[in-house]
C-alpha positions in Angstrom: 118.8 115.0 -160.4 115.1 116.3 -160.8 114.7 115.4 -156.9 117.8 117.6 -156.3 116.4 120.2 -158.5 113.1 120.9 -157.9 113.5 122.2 -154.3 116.5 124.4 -155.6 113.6 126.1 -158.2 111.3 126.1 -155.1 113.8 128.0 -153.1 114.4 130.5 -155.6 111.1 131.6 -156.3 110.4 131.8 -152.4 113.6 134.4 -152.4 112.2 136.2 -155.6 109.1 136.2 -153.1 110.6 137.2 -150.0 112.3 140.1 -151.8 109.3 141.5 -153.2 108.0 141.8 -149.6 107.6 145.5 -148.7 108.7 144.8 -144.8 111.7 142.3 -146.3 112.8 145.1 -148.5 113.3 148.0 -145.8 115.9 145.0 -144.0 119.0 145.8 -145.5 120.9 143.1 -144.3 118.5 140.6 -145.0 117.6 141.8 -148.7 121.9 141.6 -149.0 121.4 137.7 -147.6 118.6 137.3 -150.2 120.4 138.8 -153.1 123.5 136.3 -152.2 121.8 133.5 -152.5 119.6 134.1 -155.4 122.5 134.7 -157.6 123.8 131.6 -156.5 120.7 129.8 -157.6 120.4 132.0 -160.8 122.7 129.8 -163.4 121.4 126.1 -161.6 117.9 127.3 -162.2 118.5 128.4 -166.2 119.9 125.2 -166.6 117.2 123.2 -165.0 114.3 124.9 -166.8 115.8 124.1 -170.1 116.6 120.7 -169.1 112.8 120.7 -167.9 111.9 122.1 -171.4 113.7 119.5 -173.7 112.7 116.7 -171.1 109.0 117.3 -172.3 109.8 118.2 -175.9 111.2 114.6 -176.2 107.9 113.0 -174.5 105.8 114.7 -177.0 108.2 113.3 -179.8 108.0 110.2 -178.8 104.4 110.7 -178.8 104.4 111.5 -182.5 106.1 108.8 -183.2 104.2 106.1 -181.4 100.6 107.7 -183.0 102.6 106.9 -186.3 99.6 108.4 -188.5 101.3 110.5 -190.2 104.8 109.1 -191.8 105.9 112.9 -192.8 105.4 114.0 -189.5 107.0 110.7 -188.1 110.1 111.2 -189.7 110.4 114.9 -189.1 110.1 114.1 -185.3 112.7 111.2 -185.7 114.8 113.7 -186.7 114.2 116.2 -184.0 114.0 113.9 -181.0 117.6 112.8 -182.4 118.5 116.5 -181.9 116.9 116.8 -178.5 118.5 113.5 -177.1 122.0 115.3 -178.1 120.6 119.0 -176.2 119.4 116.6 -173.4 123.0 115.0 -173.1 124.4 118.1 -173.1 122.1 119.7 -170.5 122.5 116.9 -168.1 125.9 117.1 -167.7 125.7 121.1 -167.1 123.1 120.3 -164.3 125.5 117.7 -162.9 128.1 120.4 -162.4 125.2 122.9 -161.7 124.4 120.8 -158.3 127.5 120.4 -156.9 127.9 122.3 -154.1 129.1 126.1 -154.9 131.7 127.9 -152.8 129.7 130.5 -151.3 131.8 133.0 -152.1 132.3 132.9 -155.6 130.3 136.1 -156.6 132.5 138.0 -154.2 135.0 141.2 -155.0 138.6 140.1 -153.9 141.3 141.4 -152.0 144.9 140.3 -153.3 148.2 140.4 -151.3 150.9 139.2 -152.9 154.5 138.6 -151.8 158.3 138.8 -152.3 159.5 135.3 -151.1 162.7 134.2 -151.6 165.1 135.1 -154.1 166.0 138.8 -153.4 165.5 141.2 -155.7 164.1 138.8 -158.3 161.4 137.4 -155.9 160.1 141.6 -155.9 160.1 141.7 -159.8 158.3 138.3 -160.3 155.7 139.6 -157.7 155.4 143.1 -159.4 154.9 140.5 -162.6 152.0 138.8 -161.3 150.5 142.0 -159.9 150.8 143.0 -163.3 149.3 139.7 -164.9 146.5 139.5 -162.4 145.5 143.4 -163.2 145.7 143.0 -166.9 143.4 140.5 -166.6 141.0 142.2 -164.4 141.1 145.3 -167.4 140.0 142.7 -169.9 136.8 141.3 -167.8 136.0 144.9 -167.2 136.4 144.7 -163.7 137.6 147.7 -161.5 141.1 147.2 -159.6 142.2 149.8 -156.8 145.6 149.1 -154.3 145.6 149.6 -151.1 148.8 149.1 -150.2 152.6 148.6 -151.6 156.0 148.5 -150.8 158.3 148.8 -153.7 161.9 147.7 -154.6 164.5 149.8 -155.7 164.6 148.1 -158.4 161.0 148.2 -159.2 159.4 145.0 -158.1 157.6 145.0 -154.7 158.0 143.1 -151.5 154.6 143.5 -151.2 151.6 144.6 -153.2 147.9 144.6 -151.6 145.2 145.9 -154.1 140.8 145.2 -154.4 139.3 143.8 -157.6 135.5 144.6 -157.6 133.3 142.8 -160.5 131.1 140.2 -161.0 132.2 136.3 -160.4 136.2 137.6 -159.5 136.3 135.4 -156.4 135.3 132.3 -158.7 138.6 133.0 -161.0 141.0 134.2 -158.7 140.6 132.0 -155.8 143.1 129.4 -157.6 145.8 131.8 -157.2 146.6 131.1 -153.6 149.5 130.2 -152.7 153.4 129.8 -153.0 154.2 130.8 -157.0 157.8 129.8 -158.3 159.9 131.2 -161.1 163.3 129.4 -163.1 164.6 132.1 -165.3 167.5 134.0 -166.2 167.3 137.7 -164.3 168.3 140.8 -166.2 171.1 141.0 -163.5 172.3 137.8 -164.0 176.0 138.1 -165.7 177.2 134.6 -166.1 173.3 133.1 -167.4 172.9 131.4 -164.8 168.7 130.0 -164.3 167.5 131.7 -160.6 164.4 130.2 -159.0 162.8 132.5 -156.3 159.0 132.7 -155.3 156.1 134.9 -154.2 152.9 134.1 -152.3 149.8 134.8 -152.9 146.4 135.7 -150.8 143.3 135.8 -152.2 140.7 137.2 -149.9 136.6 137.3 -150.5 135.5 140.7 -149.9 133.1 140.8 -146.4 130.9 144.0 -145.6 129.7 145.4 -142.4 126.4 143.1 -141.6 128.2 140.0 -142.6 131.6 140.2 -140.4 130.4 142.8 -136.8 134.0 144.4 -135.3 134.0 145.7 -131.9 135.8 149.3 -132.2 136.9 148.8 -128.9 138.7 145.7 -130.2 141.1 148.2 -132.2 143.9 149.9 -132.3 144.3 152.2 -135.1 147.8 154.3 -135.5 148.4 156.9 -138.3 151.4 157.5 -139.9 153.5 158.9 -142.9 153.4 156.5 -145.8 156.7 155.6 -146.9 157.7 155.3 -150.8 156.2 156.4 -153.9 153.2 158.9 -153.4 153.7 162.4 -154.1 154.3 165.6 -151.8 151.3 164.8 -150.0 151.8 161.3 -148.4 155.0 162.9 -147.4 153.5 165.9 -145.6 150.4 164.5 -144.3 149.6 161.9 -142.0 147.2 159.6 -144.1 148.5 155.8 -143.9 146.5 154.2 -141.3 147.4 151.1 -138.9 145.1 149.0 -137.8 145.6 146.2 -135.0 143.0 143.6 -134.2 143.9 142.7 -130.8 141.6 139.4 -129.9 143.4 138.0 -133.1 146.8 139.6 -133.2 145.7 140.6 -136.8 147.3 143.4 -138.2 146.3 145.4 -141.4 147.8 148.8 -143.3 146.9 150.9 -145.7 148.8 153.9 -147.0 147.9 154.3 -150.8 145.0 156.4 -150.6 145.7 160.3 -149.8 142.7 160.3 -147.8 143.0 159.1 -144.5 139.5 158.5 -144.5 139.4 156.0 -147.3 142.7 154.1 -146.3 141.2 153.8 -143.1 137.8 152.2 -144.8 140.1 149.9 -147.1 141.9 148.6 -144.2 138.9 148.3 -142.1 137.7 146.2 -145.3 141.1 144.2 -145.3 140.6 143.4 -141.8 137.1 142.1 -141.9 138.4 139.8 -145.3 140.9 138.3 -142.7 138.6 138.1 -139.9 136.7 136.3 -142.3 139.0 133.8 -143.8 140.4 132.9 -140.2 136.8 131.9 -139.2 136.4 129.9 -142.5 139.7 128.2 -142.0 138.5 126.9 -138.8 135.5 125.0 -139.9 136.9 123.9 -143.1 139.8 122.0 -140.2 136.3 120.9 -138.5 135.2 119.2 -142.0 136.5 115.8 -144.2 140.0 115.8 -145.2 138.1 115.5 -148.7 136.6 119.3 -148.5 139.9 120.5 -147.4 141.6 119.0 -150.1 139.4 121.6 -152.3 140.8 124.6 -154.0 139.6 127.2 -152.3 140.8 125.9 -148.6 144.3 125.9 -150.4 147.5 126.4 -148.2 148.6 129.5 -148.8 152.3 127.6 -147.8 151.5 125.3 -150.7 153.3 125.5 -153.6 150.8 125.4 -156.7 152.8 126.8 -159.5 156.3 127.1 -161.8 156.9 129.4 -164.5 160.0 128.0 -166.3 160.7 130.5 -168.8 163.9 128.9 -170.7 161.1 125.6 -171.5 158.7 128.8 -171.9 156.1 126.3 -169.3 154.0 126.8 -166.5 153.0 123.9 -165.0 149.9 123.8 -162.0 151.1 121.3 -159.7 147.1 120.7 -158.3 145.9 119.9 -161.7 149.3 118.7 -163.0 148.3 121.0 -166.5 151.1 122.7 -168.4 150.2 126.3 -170.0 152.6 127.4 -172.6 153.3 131.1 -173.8 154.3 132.8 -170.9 154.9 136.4 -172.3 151.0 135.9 -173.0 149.9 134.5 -169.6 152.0 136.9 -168.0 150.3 139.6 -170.0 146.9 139.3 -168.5 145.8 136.4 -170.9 144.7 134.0 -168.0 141.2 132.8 -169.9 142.7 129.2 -170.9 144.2 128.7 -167.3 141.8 129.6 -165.3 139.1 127.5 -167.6 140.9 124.6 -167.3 141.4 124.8 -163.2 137.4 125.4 -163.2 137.3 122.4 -165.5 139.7 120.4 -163.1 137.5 121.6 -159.5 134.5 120.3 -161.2 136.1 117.2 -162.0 136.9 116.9 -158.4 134.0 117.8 -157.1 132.1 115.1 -159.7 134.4 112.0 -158.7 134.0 113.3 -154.9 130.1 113.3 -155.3 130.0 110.1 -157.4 132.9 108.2 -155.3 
């Protein structure tokens, strides 16, 4: 492990370096790179000083020891290196986990889209429940949530809800949401108690900027409209929602939530370059082992990951095959457990995958 180590500790210091570099620092784009990476090293190096640190606190107990001259101090440091040994157990599994190779886009803002899929009505009101779930949680971590664009039911759910969460780590907790969610329950509708399943899907997007993904303007063709639904007077009156169409890709992106045509025309300009970028990630992951692409975050968004069953009050993860239970809770923002224990499970994956 030190051999893996001690060129990460290298390569951080050169960056703290680098940055510090009067001609580096007037590069934007390349201090952004540097900043990236660095606090991808940050955690991997705090671990591997302290395991450094105990590693020679235990040779200079057993030094003590050996010497012997002094019984006192001899059992004192019997003690202590007893205490170390446990810290260094401890510390060598974090650094295990610590090396395995990070998802580059963990420390990334999201973009969310979720879905109505089937299941009519009820499929819009179990989506409007996770958008609530998923922003709940966001309040709790402090993190700042902003939609960008909706489309809401009659009956209050939404066929589809797209909205940003900016903070610090979100991609690293919201990327196991992905994919095709499933609800058994009884809707308020329902007459004769009969259980309905229905689903939404889920799209969790890293956030790109400008100097990471480059669009050709002439590439584009933007439309704006009227927003339709819920917005006041003025997204009635005024022409604000904006259209744009990607047309090398066929990738089409809207945003109407914003009054301003000016900032629904940066969100979906932001939207795009997320898709832009997940399309050209997509393509090397199906380059790569059928072992990578087995990973989490490469998930198929057609996959189904995930049940609520709220008569048996379970949700069950079919990736990790883990059951949650309390789903008033989970579905009011309280997501710490579950998304612990799916970090837990990647890790696990990623450790037999490395040790395999």
């Amino acid at each position: 492990m030190l051999d893996k180590l001690d060129p990460v500790i290298d390569r951080y210091h050169e960056i703290e370096s680098s940055m510090a570099d009067p001609d580096i620092a007037a590069d934007f784009e390349r201090v952004q790179q540097l900043a990236r990476e660095r606090a991808s090293l940050e955690s991997l190096v705090n671990i591997g000083s302290s395991y450094k640190d105990v590693v020679n606190e235990i040779e200079d107990l057993e030094s003590l020891i050996r010497d012997g001259s002094d019984s006192e101090l001899v059992l004192m440091a019997k003690e202590e290196l007893e205490e170390a040994q446990g810290k260094l157990e401890e510390l060598t599994q974090s650094l295990r986990v610590a090396l395995l190779p990070q998802d580059p886009n963990n420390e990334r803002d999201v973009i969310i889209e979720i879905r109505a899929g089937t299941g009519g009505a009820e499929a819009g009101i179990f989506a409007a429940d996770l958008y609530r779930a998923y922003t709940r949680y966001a309040q709790n971590q402090a993190w700042k949530v902003e939609v960008m664009d909706s489309n809401v039911t009659e009956v209050g759910g939404f066929n589809k809800v797209v909205f940003q969460i900016e903070g610090k780590g979100v991609f690293s907790r919201m990327k196991f949401e992905s994919g095709v969610h499933r609800v058994q329950r009884i809707p308020n509708t329902e007459t004769q108690g009969r259980i309905h399943t229905s689903t939404a899907t889920v799209v969790v997007l890293p956030v790109v900027d400008e100097v990471e993904v480059k669009v050709d303007q002439s590439d584009l063709r933007i439309d704006i409209f009227h927003a339709g639904g819920h917005g006041g007077q003025n997204v009635n009156k005024v022409a604000t929602a904006v259209r744009i169409v990607h047309e090398p890709s066929g990738l089409t992106v809207v945003c109407q939530d914003e009054r301003s045509q000016h900032k629904n025309k940066e969100r979906a300009m932001s939207m795009l370059r997320s898709r832009l970028y997940e399309a050209e990630q997509m393509r090397k992951d199906a380059e790569l082992s059928e072992t990578r692409r087995s990973q989490v975050a490469g998930a198929d968004r057609s996959e189904k990951i995930r049940t609520y069953n709220y008569p048996q009050d379970r949700v069950t993860d079919h990736r990790s095959n883990v059951n949650f239970h309390g789903i008033p809770r989970l579905m009011d923002g309280s997501l710490e457990d579950m998304f612990d224990r799916l970090s837990a499970w990647e890790e696990e994956k990623l450790l037999a995958e490395a040790t395999g």
